[in-house]
C-alpha positions as CSV (number, residue, x, y, z in Angstrom):
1,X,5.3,19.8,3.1
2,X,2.7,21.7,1.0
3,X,0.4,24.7,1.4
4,X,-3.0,22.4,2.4
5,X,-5.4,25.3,1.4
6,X,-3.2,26.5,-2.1
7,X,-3.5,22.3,-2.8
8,X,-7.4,22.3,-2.1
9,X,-7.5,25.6,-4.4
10,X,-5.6,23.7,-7.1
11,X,-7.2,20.5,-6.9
12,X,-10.8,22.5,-6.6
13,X,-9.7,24.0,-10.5
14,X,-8.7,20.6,-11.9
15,X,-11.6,19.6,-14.5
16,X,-11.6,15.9,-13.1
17,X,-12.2,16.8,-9.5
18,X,-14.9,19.5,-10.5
19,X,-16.5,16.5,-11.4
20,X,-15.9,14.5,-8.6
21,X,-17.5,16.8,-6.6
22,X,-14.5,17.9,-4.6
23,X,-14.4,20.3,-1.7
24,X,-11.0,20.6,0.0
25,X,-8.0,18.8,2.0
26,X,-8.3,18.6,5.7
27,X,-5.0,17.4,5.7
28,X,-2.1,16.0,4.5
29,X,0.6,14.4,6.6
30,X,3.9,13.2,6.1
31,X,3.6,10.2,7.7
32,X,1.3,9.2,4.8
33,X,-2.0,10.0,5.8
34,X,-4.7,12.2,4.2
35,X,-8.6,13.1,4.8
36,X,-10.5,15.2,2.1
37,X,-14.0,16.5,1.6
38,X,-16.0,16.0,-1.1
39,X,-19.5,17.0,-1.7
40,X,-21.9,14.4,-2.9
41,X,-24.8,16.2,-5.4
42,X,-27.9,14.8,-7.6
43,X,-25.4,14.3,-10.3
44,X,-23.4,11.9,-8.5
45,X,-27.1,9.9,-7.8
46,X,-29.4,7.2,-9.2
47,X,-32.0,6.3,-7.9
48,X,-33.4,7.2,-4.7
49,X,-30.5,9.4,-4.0
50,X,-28.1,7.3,-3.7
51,X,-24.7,8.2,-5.0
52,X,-23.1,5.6,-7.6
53,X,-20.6,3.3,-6.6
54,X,-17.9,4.9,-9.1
55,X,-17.6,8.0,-7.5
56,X,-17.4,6.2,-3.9
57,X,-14.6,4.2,-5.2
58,X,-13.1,7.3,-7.2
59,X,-13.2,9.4,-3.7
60,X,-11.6,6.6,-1.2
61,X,-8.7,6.0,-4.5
62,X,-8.1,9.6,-4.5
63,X,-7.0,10.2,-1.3
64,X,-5.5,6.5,-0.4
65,X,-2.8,7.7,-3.8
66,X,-2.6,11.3,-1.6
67,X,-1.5,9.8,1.3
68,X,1.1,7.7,-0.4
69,X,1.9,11.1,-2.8
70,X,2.5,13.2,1.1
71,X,4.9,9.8,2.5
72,X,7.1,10.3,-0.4
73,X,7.1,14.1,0.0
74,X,5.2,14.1,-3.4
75,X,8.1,12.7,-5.3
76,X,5.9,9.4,-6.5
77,X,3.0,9.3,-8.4
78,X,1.0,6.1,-7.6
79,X,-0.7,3.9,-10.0
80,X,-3.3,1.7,-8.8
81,X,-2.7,-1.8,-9.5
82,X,-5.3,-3.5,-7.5
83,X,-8.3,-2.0,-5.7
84,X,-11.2,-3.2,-3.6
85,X,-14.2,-1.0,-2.1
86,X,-16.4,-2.9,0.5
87,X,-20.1,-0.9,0.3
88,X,-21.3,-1.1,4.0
89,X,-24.2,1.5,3.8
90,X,-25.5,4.3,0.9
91,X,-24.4,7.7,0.3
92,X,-26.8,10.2,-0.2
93,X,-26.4,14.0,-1.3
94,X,-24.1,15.7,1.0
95,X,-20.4,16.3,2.4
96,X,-18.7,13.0,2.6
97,X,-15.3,13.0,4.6
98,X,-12.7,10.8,3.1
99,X,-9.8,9.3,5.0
100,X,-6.4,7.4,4.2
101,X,-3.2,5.8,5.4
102,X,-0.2,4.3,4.3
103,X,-0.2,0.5,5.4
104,X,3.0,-0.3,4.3
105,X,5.3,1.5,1.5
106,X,8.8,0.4,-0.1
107,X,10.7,1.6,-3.0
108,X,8.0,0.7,-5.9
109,X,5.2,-0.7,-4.1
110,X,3.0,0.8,-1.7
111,X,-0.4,-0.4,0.3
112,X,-3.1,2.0,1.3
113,X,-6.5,1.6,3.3
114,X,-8.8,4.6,3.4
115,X,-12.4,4.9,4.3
116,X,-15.5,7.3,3.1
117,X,-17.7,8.7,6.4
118,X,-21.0,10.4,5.7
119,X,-22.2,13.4,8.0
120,X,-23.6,11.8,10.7
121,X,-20.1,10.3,11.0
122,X,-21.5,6.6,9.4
123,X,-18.6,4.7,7.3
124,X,-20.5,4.2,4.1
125,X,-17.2,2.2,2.6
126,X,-14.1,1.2,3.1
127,X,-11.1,0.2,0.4
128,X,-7.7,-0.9,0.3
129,X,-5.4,-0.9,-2.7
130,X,-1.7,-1.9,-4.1
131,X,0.0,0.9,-5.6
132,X,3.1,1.0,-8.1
133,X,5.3,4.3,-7.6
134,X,6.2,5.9,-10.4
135,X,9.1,8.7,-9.5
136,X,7.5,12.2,-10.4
């Protein structure tokens, strides 16, 4: 399995999750689960604080296609084919704790579930998605 803290470092110098607001993985397991942190800023807000329902989405995908990337030892690279957030509260400015799971996974296809939690330990949203796998 990988390094958990050289993968944060790398994943904190990638351009697109600089902009996502990403902090580090709390872990990565082979049996295809994964929990990040990200942390939420003004720039991820409209009004009132609240952050926009892209980057929810974008957090929650991110680590349901890590989980299924740590199951297959990081040998598959999965494309989301179909994905659906339920939004059960607001996020507002501040570290967000993202979780994940493998549902089920076969040789192309895989199904994920993940979750965002605010601070206080509230689930803000929840997702689920179909993945393709694409050997790496």
């Amino acid at each position: 399995m990988i390094d958990i803290n050289e993968y944060s470092e790398k994943m904190r110098n990638a351009p697109l999750f600089q902009g996502m607001g990403f902090q580090r993985v709390i872990s990565l397991e082979e049996e295809g689960t994964a929990k990040f942190e990200f942390k939420a800023e003004e720039r991820h807000c409209h009004s009132g604080n609240i952050v926009q329902g892209g980057y929810v989405t974008g957090w929650i995908d991110t680590t349901m296609a890590h989980a299924a990337m740590a199951k297959t030892n990081f040998g598959s690279n999965p494309l989301t084919l179909e994905l659906k957030v339920s939004f059960l509260r607001s996020a507002h400015p501040g570290i967000l704790t993202t979780s994940a799971s493998v549902i089920k996974l076969g040789k192309t296809m895989a199904f994920l579930e993940g979750s965002l939690i605010d601070g206080e330990g509230n689930i803000v949203a929840k997702g689920s998605s179909t993945n393709r796998l694409i050997p790496r």
